[in-house]
Every structure is written in structure tokens, then in C-alpha cells.
N, C-alpha and C positions, 0 to 999 in steps of 0.2 A: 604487283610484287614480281621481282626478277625469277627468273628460273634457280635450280640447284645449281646448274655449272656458275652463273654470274653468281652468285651469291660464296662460293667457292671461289672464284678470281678475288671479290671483295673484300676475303675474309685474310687472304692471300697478299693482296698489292697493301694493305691495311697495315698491317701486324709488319709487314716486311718490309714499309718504309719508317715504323717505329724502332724496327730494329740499326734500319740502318744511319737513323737518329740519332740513335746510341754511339751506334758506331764512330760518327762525325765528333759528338762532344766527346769522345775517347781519342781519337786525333788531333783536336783542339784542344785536349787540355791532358796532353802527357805527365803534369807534373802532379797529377792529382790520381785518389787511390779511385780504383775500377770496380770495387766490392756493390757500391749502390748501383751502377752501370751494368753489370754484369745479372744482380739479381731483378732489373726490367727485363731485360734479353729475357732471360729464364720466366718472366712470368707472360712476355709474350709469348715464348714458343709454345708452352703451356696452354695458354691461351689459344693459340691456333690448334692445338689438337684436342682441347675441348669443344670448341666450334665447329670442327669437320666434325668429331663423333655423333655431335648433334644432326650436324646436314645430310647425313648419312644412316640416319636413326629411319626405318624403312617402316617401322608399328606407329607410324604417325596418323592418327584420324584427319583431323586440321590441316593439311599441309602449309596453306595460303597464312595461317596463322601461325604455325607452328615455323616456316620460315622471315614472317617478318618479326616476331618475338626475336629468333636469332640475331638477326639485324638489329635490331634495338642493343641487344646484349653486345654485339661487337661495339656499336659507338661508341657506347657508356664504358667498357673495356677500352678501349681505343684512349677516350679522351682521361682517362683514369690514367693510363701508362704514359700517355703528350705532358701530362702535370707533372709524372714524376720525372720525366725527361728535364721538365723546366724545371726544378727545384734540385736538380744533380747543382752543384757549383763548391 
């Protein structure tokens, strides 16, 4: 399992090219309304700061478990927010 800063970068480059995702189908498709676009961004940002809270949670017994749980949660988060990205149109 990576350390807490790699796991932090991950949680980081993750979440921040989902947003910038967004950002591109909102470039790409000007003519269209930004309300479903706009409420991903928001549930990644969200998302990212529930995931530092966690990586940062210091009353951890498990750490090794306690940080690959997180990592689990970010993909399924991850790939949960790449869906709604695709189904924007």
C-alpha cells in the first residue's frame, strides 16, 4: 500500500482530471445547459474533501487497511463520477 502523501497526490490528480472532464464537455458542448455538469464538479470537490478527511483521520488502528479501504472508495467514486461524465449529452 502507498504511503499517506501518494495516496493524497492520488486522491488529488483523480478527482482533478474528472473535473477537468467536465470542464472539456462544457467547452465542447456550449450550446447545451451546465446544471448536470456543474452538479459532478460539486460532487467531486465533495468527494475530495471527504477523502482527505479520511486520510487524515489520525485514531486509525489499521492504517494499511484503513488506507487501502480509501483507495477502494476513491475508484468506485472515480468511476461512479467518469459514468456520469458519459451520460452528460
Amino acid at each position: 500500500m502507498a504511503n499517506k502523501r501518494d495516496l493524497k497526490k492520488d486522491i488529488n490528480y483523480v478527482l482533478g482530471d474528472i473535473i477537468e472532464a467536465v470542464y472539456v464537455w462544457e467547452y465542447s458542448n456550449t450550446d447545451k445547459d451546465t446544471k448536470k455538469s456543474e452538479a459532478v464538479i460539486d460532487e467531486a470537490i465533495s468527494t475530495f474533501d471527504e477523502l482527505i478527511t479520511k486520510v487524515n483521520d489520525r485514531k486509525v488502528e489499521d492504517k494499511k487497511a484503513h488506507f487501502k479501504a480509501i483507495n477502494k472508495e476513491l475508484e468506485d467514486k472515480g468511476r461512479a463520477l467518469i459514468e456520469k461524465i458519459n451520460k452528460l449529452g
